[in-house]
C-alpha positions in Angstrom: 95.0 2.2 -93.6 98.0 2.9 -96.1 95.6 2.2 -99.2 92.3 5.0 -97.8 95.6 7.5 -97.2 96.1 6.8 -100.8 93.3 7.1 -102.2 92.8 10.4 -100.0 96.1 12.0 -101.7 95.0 10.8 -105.0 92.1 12.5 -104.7 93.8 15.3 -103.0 96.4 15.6 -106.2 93.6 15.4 -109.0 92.0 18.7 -107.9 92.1 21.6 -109.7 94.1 23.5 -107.0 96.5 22.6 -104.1 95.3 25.7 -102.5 91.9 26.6 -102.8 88.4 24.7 -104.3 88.2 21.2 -102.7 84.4 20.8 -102.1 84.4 24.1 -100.9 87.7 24.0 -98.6 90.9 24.8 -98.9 95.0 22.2 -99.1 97.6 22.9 -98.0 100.6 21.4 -97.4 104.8 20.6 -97.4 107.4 18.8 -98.4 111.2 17.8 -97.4 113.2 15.5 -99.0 117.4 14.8 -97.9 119.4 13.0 -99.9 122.7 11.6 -98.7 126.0 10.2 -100.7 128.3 9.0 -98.0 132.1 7.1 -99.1 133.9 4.8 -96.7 136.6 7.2 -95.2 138.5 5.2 -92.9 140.5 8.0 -91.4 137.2 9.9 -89.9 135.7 6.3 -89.3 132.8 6.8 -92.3 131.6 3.1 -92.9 130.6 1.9 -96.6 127.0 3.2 -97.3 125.8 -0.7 -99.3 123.2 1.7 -100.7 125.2 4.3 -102.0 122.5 6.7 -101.4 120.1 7.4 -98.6 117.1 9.1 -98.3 114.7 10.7 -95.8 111.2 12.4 -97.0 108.0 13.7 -95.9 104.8 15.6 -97.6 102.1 16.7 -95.3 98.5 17.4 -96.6 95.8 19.8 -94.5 92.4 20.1 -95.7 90.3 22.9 -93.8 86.7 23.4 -94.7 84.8 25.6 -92.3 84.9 23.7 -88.5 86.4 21.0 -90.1 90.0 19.3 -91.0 91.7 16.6 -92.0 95.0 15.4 -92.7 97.6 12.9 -93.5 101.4 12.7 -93.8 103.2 10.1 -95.8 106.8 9.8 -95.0 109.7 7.2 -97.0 112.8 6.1 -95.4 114.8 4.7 -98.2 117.1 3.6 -97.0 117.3 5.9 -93.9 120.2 8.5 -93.4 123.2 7.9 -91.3 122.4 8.5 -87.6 118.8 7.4 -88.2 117.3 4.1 -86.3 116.9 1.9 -89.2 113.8 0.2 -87.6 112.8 3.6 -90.1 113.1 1.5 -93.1 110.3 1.2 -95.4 107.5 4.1 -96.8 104.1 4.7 -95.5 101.1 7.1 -94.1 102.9 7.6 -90.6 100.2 10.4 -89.4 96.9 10.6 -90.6 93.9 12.8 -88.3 90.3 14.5 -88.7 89.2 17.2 -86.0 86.0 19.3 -85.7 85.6 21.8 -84.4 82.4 23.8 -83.0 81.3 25.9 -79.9 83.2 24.8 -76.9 84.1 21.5 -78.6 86.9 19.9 -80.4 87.6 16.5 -81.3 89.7 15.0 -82.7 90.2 11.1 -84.1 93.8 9.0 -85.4 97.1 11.0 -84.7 97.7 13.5 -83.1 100.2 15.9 -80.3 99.7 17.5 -77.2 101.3 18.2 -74.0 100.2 18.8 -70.3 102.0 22.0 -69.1 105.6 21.8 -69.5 105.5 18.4 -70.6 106.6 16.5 -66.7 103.6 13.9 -66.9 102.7 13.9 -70.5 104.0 15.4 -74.0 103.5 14.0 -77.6 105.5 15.6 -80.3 108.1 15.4 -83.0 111.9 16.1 -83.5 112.4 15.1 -86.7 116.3 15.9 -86.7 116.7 13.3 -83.8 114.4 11.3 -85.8 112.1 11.4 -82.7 108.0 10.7 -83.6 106.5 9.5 -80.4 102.4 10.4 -82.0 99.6 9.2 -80.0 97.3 6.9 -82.3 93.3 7.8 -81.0 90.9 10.3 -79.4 91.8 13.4 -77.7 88.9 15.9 -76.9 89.3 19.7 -75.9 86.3 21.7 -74.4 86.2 25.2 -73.7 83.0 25.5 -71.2 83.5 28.4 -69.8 85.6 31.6 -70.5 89.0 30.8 -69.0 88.5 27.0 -68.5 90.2 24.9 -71.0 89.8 21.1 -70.4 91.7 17.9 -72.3 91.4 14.5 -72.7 93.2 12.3 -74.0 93.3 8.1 -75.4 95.3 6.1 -77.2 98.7 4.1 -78.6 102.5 6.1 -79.4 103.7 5.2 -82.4 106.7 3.0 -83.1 108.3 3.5 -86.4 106.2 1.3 -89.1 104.2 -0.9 -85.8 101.0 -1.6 -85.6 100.8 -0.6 -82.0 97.2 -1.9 -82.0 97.7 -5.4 -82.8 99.8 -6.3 -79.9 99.7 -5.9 -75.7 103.4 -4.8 -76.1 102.7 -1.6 -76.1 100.5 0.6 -73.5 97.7 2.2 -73.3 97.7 6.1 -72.6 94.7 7.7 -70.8 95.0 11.7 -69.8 92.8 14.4 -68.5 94.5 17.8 -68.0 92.8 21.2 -66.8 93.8 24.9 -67.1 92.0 27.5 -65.7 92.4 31.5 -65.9 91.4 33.2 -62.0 91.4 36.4 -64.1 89.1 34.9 -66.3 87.4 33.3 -63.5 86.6 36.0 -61.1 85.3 39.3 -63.1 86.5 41.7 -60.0 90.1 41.0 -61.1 89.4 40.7 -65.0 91.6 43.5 -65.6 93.9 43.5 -62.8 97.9 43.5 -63.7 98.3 40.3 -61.7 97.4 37.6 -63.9 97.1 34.1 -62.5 96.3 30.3 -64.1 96.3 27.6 -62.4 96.5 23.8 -64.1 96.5 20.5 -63.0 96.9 17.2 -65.1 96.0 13.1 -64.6 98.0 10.3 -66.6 97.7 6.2 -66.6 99.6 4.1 -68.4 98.1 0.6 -68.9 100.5 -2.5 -70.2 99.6 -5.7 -69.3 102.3 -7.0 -66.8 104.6 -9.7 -67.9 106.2 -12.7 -66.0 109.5 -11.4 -64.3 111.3 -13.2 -62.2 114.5 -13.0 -59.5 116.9 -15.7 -59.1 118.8 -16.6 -55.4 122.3 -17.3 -57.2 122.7 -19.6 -54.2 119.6 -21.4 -53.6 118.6 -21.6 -57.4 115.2 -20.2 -56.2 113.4 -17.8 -57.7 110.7 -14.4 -56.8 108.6 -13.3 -59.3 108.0 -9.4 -59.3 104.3 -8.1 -58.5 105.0 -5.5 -61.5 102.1 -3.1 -61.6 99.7 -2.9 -64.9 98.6 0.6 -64.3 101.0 3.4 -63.8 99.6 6.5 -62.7 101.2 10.1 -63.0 99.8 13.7 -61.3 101.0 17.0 -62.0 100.0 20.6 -60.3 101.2 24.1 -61.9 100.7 27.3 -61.7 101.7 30.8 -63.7 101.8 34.2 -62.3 102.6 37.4 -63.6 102.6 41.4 -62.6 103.7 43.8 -65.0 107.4 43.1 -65.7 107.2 39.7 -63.5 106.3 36.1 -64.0 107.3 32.8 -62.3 106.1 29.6 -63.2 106.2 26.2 -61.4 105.1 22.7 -62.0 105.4 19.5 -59.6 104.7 16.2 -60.7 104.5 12.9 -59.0 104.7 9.3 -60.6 103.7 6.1 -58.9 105.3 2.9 -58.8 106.9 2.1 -62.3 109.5 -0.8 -62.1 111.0 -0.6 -65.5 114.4 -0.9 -67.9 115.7 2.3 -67.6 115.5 2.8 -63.8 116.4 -1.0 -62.9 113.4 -2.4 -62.3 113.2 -0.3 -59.0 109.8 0.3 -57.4 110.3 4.0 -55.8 108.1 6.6 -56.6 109.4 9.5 -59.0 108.8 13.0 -58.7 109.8 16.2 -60.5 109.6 19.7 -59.9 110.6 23.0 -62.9 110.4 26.3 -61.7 111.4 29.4 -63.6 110.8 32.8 -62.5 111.8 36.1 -64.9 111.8 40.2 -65.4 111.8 41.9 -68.5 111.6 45.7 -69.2 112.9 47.9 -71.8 116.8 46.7 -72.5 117.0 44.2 -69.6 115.4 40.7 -69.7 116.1 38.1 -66.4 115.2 34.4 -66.2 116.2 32.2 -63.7 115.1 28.3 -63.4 115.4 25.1 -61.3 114.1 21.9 -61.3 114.8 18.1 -59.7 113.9 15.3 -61.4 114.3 12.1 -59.6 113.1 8.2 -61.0 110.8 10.3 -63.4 111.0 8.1 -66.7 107.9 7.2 -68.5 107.4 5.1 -71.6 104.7 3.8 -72.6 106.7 -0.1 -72.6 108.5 -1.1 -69.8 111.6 -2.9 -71.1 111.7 -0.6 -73.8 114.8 2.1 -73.5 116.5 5.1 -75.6 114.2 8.0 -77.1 111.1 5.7 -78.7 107.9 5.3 -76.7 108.2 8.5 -74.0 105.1 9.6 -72.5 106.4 12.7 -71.0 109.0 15.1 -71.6 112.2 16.2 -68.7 113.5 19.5 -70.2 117.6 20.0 -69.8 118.6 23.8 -68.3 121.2 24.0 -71.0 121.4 26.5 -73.9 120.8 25.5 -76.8 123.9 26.0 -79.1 123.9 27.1 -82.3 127.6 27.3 -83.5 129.2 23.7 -83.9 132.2 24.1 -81.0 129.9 25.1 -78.7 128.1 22.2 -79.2 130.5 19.4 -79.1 129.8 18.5 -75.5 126.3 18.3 -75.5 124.2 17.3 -72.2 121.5 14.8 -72.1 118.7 14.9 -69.1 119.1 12.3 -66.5 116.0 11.1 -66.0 117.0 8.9 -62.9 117.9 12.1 -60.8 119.0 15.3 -61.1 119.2 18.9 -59.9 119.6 22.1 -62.2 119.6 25.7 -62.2 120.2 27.8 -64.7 120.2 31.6 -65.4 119.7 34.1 -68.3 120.8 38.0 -68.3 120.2 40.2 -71.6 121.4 43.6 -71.2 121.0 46.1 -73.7 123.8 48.8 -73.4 121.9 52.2 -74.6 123.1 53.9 -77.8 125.4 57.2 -77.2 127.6 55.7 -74.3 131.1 54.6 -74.1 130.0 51.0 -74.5 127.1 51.3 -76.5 128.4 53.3 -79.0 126.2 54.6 -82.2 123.7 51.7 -82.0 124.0 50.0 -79.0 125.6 46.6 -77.6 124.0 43.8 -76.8 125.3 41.6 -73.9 124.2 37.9 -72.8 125.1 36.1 -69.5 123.9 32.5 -69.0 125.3 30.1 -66.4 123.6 26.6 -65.6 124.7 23.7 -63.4 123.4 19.9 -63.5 124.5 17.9 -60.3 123.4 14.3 -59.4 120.5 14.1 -56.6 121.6 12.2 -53.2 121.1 9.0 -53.1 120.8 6.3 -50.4 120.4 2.6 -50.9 117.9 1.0 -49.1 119.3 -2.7 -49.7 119.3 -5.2 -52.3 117.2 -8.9 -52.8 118.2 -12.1 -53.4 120.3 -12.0 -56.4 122.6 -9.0 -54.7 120.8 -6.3 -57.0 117.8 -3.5 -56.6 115.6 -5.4 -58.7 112.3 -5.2 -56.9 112.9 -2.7 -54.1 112.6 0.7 -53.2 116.4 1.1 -54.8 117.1 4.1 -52.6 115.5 7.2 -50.8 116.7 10.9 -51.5 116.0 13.8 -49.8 113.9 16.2 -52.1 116.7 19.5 -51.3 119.4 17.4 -50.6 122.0 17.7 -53.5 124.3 14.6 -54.7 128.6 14.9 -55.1 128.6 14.3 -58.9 128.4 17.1 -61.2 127.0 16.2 -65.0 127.3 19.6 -66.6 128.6 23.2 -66.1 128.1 25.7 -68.5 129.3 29.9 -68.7 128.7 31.7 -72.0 129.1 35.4 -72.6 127.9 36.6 -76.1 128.3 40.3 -77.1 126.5 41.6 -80.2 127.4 44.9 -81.5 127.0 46.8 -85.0 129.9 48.6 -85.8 128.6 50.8 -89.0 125.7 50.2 -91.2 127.6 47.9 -93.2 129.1 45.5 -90.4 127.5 43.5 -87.5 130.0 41.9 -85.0 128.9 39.3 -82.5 131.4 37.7 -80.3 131.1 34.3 -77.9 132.7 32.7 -75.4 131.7 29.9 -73.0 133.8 27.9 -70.6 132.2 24.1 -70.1 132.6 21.1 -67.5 131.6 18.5 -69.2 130.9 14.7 -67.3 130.8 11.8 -70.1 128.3 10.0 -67.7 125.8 12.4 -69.4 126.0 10.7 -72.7 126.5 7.3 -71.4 130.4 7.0 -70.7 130.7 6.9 -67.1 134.6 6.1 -65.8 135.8 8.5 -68.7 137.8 11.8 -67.4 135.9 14.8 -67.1 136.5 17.7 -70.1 137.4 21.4 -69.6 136.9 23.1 -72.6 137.5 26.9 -73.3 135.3 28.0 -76.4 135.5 31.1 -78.4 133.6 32.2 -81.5 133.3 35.5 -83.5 130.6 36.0 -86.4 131.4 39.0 -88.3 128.6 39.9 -91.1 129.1 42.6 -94.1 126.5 44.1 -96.0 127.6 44.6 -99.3 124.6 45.9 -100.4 120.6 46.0 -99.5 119.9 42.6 -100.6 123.7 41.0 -100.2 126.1 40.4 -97.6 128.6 38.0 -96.8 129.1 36.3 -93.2 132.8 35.0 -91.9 132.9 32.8 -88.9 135.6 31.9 -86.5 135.6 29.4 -83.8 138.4 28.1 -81.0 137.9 25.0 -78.7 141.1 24.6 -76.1 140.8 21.6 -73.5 143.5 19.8 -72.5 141.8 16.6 -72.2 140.4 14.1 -74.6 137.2 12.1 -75.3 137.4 9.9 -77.5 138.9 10.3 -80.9 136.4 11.9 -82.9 136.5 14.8 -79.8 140.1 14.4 -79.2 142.3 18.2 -78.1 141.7 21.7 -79.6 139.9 22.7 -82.5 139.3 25.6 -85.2 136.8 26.4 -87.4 136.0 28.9 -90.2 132.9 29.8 -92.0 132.4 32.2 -95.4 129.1 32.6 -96.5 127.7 34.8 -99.3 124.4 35.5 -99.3 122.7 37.2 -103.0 119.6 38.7 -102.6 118.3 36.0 -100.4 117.5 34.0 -102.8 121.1 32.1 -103.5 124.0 31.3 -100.8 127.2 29.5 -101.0 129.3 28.8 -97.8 132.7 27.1 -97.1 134.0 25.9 -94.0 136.6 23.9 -92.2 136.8 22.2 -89.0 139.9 21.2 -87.9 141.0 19.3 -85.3 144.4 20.0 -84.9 145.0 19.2 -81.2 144.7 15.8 -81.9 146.9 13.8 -80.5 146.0 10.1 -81.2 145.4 10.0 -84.3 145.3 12.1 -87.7 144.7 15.9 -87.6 142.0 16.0 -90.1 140.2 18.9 -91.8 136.6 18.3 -91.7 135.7 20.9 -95.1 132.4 21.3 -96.5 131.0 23.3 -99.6 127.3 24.7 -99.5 125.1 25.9 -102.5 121.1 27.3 -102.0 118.5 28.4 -103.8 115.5 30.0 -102.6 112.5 30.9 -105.0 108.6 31.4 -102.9 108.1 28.8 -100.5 111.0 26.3 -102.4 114.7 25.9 -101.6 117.1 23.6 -102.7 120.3 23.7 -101.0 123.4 20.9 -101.6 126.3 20.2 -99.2 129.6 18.0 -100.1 132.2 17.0 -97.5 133.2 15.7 -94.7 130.9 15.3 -91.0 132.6 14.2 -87.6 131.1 11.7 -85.6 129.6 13.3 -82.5 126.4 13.9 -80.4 123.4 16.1 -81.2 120.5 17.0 -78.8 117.6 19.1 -78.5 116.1 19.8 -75.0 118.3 17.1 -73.1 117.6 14.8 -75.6 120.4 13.5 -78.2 121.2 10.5 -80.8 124.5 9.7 -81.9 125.2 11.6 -85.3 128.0 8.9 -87.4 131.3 10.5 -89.5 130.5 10.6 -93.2 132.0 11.8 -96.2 129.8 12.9 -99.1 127.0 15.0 -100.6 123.8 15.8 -98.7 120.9 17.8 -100.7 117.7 19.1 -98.8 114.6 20.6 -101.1 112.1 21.8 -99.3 108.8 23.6 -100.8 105.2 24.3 -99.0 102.2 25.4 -100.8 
């Protein structure tokens, strides 16, 4: 397979244009490549790189001609960067695909992505900045028959970094069929009518043939082998309804028996429910959400655990920080039981008024809450564990004792003149280390303030200065140990060049070394290119995207990004 992606690209390459006059078609395409120099620095905890430099890059290729496309991605990990599974080593065509498409038809064969509704049974995608790729390898067909009927089917193997999935029984089989259909659509007497309704409903099997796994009596020396089952099945029901300014949607999804490594190797049935439900009109937006999830990880491998090999997706009701501080305790879904709500206000504050001034104010309110779901045991076996049972039961609107997360942010935006823009945060958190893996650990209560102050010096150039205060008395860890500041420049030319400068200090630290964690920036921008080199210092900490994280290593050194698409 690697050598026909090459001699694809090859071909691809010697043609007289990347954009236009293949056989009639047309390329396109992208590139990234990051480039990392990272010293021992013992003080931060920033091992020796053996490599001296690391590397991560990509280039995708898409041919188009007519009903028909193709495409390939070859991607090198050499070596890969810090914080990045090294199972990532080596270079080759990860994702490579053709699709046609005609009428009501589309197929398409090799990689691809897709998800079922909001993802509870069944989502295939990418993260590349967790270093997440979980691509299904096969067929998946779409078919339109009808106005307002959309239909999917899916087959095939996830990848697993440079695996041929294919060659072995270790990893399972994944067969989906998902349906979607408009009542608008539908039903012509309500074609037109302001309350919109779709209804969807998706089917999901896992196959992987079941191994030998036995239970040992610790006193007898006897031993039970577990019936594990070869064929787990997964159902989920939705449905999305709006009139005018209003819309709720809900999803509820049901798993079947799935003894596996991340839930103990209990047999209970999991089930998850997201609802969300929202307003929006002219300078006022409202969302509010819930969901439980409880036993509801799926992979695609049993014994196989962490962020490789999910077959669906269990969304955290979080937000999704953007400044650094904010983000220091960042939750990750637990996908053994949980309960969250979670709700958004955006206000607009009209122009002329005491509080809205000349041009208005901006106001945000979100508040969310993660708690554990109630659990009771139902008993243990032979070797004084859950291994093989039910584990526990839980009442579906029952709430459990432990909280995992608790989150209030207030952001005000406001532009004071048309030269400055003023936006000012501030969240108050209750964080849980269980969430990240650390249970025992104290709980942290951290006050967070930031204020992002930009001035246009011109039509084409402004600079930006940033501020930002963490206060908790308590401590996690060393790398998250007691306050901490931080302050951003950042001169922006004609967007086209930017330098930055910035410096994160931790200087409520009291176990070790209060260290300043600096770091220079320098961009370029020219059409679809930019170049853009960092040099300094990183903390060690936690990143994660939708509820789902990977551990992020100290270093000390240069990283470079080029990106360019054509």
């Amino acid at each position: 397979m690697k050598k026909i992606g090459l001699v694809l690209l090859l071909v691809i390459i010697s043609s007289n244009s990347f954009s236009q006059g293949v056989f009639g078609g047309k390329v396109t395409g992208n590139f990234q490549m990051d480039l990392q120099v990272s010293k021992e620095d013992t003080v931060i905890g920033a091992e020796k790189v053996s490599e001296k430099a690391l590397m991560n890059a990509f280039t995708n290729i898409l041919y188009t001609n007519g009903d028909f496309s193709a495409g390939m991605r070859f991607e090198a990990y050499l070596n890969p960067i810090l914080g990045f599974d090294k199972e990532y080593k080596g270079a080759g065509f990860a994702y490579r695909f053709a699709s046609y498409k005609k009428d009501y038809l589309e197929i398409t064969a090799g990689n691809y992505y897709e998800q079922f509704g909001s993802g509870l049974v069944f989502r295939s995608y990418e993260e590349r900045n967790l270093g997440l790729d979980n691509a299904m390898d096969g067929l998946k067909i779409v078919a339109r028959p009808i106005e307002g009927l959309t239909v999917k089917g899916i087959i095939g193997k996830q990848r697993y970094y440079w695996e041929d999935v294919w060659a072995s029984d270790d990893f399972g089989l994944i067969r989906g069929l998902d349906a979607e259909f408009s009542l608008n659509s539908l039903i012509k007497s309500i074609e037109n009518s302001p309350f919109r309704v779709n209804f969807g409903g998706s089917f999901v099997s896992v196959y992987e043939k079941a191994e030998d796994k036995f239970i040992i009596d610790p006193i007898s020396g006897d031993s039970y082998k577990m019936n594990t089952p070869e064929n787990i099945g997964s159902g989920a029901a939705r449905v999305q309804m709006s009139y005018n300014a209003f819309n709720i949607n809900a999803e509820y999804a049901k798993k079947g028996q799935d003894p596996n490594a991340v839930n103990g190797y209990i047999f209970r049935e999991g089930q998850a429910a997201l609802v969300s439900a929202g307003y929006a009109a002219k300078g006022l937006g409202i969302n509010l959400s819930a969901k439980r999830i409880d036993n509801m990880s799926s992979k695609s491998r049993r014994n196989q655990v962490g962020n490789m090999l999910n077959v669906n997706y269990l969304p955290a009701l979080t937000r999704q920080h953007a400044y650094s501080l904010f983000a220091m305790y960042p939750y990750a879904t637990q996908v053994n039981g949980e309960v969250g709500i979670q709700a958004d206000i955006i206000y607009k504050i009209k122009k002329s008024t005491m509080l809205g001034g000349k041009y208005g104010t901006d106001v945000k309110l979100n508040y969310s809450r993660t708690m554990s779901i109630d659990k009771e045991a139902v008993g243990f076996n032979v070797a004084g564990n859950s291994e093989g049972t039910d584990g526990y039961n839980s009442s579906f609107f029952k709430v459990g004792d432990e909280l995992y997360f608790e989150e209030l942010n207030l952001e005000v935006s406001k532009k004071l003149s048309s030269d400055y823009k003023l936006s000012m945060m501030y969240s108050y958190q209750t964080f849980n280390p269980i969430a990240i893996g650390h249970p025992g650990e104290d709980f942290i209560y951290a006050n967070i303030f930031a204020a992002d102050l930009t001035q246009k010096l011109s039509k084409r150039n402004s600079l930006r200065y940033e501020l930002q205060l963490l206060l908790t008395e308590q401590d996690y860890g060393e790398w998250a140990a007691g306050d901490w500041i931080q302050g951003t420049v950042e001169f922006n030319l004609g967007g086209k060049f930017f330098a930055a400068a910035s410096d994160q200090w931790n200087y409520g630290n009291v176990h070790g070394e209060k260290v300043h964690y600096y770091n220079f920036s320098l961009g370029y921008t020219h059409g679809t290119s930019r170049v853009q080199v960092s040099y300094g210092k990183q903390r060690e900490g936690i990143m994660c995207i939708g509820g789902v994280c990977r551990m992020v290593p100290a270093s000390n050194g240069l990283f470079a990004t080029i990106t360019s698409s054509f």
